[in-house]
N, C-alpha and C positions, 0 to 999 in steps of 0.2 A: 527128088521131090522139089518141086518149085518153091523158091523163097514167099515166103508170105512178107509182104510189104505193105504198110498201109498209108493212108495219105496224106501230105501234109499237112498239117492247118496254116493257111495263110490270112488266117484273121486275124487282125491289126490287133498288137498288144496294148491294152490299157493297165497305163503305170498308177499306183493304188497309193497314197501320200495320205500319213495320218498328220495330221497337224496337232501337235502339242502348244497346250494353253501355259503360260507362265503366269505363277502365280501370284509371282511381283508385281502383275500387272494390275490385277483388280482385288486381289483378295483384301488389301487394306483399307478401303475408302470405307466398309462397312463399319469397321469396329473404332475409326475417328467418330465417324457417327455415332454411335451406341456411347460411347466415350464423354461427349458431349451431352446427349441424354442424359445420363447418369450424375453428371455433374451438377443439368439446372434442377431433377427431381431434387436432388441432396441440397440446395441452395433452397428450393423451394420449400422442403421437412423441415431447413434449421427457420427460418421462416415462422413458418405454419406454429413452429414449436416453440419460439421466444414471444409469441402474440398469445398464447396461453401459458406462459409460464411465470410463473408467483413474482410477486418483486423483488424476494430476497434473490431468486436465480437473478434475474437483469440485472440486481447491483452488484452479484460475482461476477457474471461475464462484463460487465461495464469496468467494474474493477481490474482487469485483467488487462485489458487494452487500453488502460489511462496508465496503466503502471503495472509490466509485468512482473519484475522484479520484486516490487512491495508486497504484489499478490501473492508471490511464492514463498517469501519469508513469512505473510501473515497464516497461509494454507500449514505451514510450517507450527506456527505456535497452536493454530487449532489443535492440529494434532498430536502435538505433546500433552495439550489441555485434556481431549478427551481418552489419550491412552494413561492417561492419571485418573481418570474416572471424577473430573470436575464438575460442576452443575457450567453449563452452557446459554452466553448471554448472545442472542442472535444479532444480525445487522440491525434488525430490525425495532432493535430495542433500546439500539445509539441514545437514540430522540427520547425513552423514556430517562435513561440513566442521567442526560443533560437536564433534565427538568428535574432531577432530583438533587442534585448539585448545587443547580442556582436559585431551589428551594432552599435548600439546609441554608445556603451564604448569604440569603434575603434578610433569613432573619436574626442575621448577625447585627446587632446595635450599630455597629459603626461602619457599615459595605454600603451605606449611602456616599462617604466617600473614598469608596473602593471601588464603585460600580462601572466607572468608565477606565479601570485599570485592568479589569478581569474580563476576558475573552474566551467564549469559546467557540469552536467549529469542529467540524467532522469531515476529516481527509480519508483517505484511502485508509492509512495505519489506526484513525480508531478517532474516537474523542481530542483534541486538544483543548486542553485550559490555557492560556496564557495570560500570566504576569506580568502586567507591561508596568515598568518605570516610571517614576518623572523627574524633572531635575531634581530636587532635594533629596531621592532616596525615598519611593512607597516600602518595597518589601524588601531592599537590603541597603545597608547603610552605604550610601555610593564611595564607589570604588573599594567595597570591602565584601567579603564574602558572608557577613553577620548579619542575619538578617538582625529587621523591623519588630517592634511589637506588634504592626499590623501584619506583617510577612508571618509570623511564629501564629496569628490568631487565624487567619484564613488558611494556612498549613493544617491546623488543628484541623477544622470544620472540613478539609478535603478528604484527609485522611480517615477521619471516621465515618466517611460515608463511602472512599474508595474500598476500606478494609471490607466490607460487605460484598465485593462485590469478586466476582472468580477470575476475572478480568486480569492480565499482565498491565507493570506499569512502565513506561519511559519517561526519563526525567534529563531534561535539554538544561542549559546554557546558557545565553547570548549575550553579545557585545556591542554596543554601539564602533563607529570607526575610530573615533578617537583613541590615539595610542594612551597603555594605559601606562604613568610615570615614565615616558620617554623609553618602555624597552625595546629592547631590537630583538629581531624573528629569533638571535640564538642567543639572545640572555638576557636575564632581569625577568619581573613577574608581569609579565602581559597580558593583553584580553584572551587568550587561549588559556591563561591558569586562572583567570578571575573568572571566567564562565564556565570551564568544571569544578572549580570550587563552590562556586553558587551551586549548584547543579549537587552538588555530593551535599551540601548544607542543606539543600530541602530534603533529600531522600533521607538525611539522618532524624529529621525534625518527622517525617512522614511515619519513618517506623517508629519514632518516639510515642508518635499517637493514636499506632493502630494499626498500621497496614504490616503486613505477615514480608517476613524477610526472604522470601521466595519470591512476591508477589513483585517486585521490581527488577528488571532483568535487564536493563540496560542505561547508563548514565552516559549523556552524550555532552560532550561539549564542542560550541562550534565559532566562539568570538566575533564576529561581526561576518561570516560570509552567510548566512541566512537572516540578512537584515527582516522585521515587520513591515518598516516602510521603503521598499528600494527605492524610491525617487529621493530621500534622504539620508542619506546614511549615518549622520550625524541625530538624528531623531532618538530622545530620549527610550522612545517607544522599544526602540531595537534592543535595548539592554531590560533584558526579560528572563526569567525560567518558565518552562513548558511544563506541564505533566500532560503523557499523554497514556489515556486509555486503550489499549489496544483491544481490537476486534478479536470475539473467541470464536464465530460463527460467520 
C-alpha cells in the first residue's frame, strides 16, 4: 500500500509574545492620589467643624496646643472630679467665679488698700489670685512666713467663698532675688524654704476658714524663678502666694 504523505506547510511561522504589565509600574500613583484626597476632606471636616463648635470646645482644643502637658494633667483632675460624682464648674464659668471673688473682697472695709496687691488672671491651669507684696510686708511680715492681719483678713474672705466652690486648690510661693539672710543653695533658710513656708501658712489659714481638706491638692513652692515682674527681679512684686483655682471642666 502506498505511504500516505501529506504536504508540508510552508507558511511562515508567527511567533505569539504575551507582554506582561508590571505592577510596579503604575498601580501606585492612584492611591498617592486618593491618599491626598482624604487628607484635605479630613482637614476640611476638622474645619467645617471648629467654625460650629461651642467655645467651651475652642478653648479645649486651644488649650491643648498652648500647653499640652497642663492640658493633660487638667483632663486628669476633671476626671477624678467627675468619677467622685462632683457638681462640675465649666471653662466657662472661670469669668463668673472671678466676679464672685472680687465681689466678696470689694466689700472688705480695708481692700481699698489691698486693691492694687490683689490680681487676678485665668491661665491654662484655672483662676489665679495673686498676692503681691510691697516693701514693708502687705500679707506676710517680710521675710517671715506669719502672715499680716491684712494677709489673715483677705485669707478669710477667699476661703469662704473658695469652700463653695467643687473646684481643686493650688497654693504657690514666691521669692523675690534677693538672697534671703545670706544662705547658700545647700544650707541656711532660703527663698526656697520662705516661699513654701509662705505657701503651707496660707493653705493652713484657708482650711482654718473653710475650705475642705481635700479640696487643696498641691502646695508649690518656687523662690524667685517664676518672678511677676521678669524685667526686675528684685521687684517687691515677685515675693507673692498664689491660690490657684483649678479648671473642673
Amino acid at each position: 500500500m502506498p505511504r500516505l504523505s501529506l504536504p508540508e506547510d510552508h507558511a511562515p511561522r508567527v511567533e505569539v509574545r504575551i507582554r506582561q504589565h508590571s505592577a510596579h509600574r503604575s498601580g501606585g500613583a492612584w492611591k498617592v492620589a486618593y491618599a491626598d484626597f482624604v487628607t484635605a476632606l479630613m482637614a476640611l471636616f476638622i474645619v467645617l467643624w471648629m467654625m460650629s463648635a461651642s467655645a467651651k470646645v475652642k478653648s479645649s482644643v486651644g488649650g491643648y496646643f498652648k500647653n499640652p502637658r497642663e492640658f493633660a494633667r487638667t483632663a486628669a483632675s476633671r476626671a477624678l472630679a467627675n468619677s467622685a460624682g462632683e457638681a462640675v464648674v465649666p471653662r466657662d464659668n472661670m469669668e463668673d467665679i472671678r466676679k464672685q471673688l472680687e465681689q466678696a473682697l470689694t466689700a472688705m472695709p480695708e481692700f481699698s488698700q489691698l486693691r492694687d496687691h490683689v490680681k487676678f488672671s485665668v491661665t491654662a491651669e484655672g483662676l489665679r489670685v495673686d498676692l503681691l507684696e510691697n516693701d514693708q510686708g502687705m500679707f506676710f511680715v517680710s521675710g517671715s512666713p506669719e502672715p499680716t492681719p491684712a494677709g489673715q483678713g483677705l485669707l478669710r474672705v477667699l476661703a469662704k467663698e473658695m469652700s463653695q466652690l467643687p473646684n481643686r486648690l493650688a497654693i504657690e510661693g514666691h521669692t523675690d532675688a534677693k538672697p534671703f539672710r545670706n544662705a547658700s543653695p545647700a544650707a541656711g533658710y532660703s527663698n526656697w524654704e520662705l516661699a513654701t513656708d509662705r505657701a503651707n501658712a496660707a493653705r493652713r489659714l484657708l482650711h482654718a476658714y473653710g475650705v475642705r481638706p481635700e479640696q487643696v491638692v498641691e502646695v508649690r513652692g518656687f523662690a524667685d524663678q517664676r518672678p511677676y515682674n521678669d524685667k526686675d527681679p528684685f521687684d517687691s512684686k515677685n515675693r507673692r502666694v498664689s491660690v490657684v483655682v483649678r479648671f473642673t471642666a
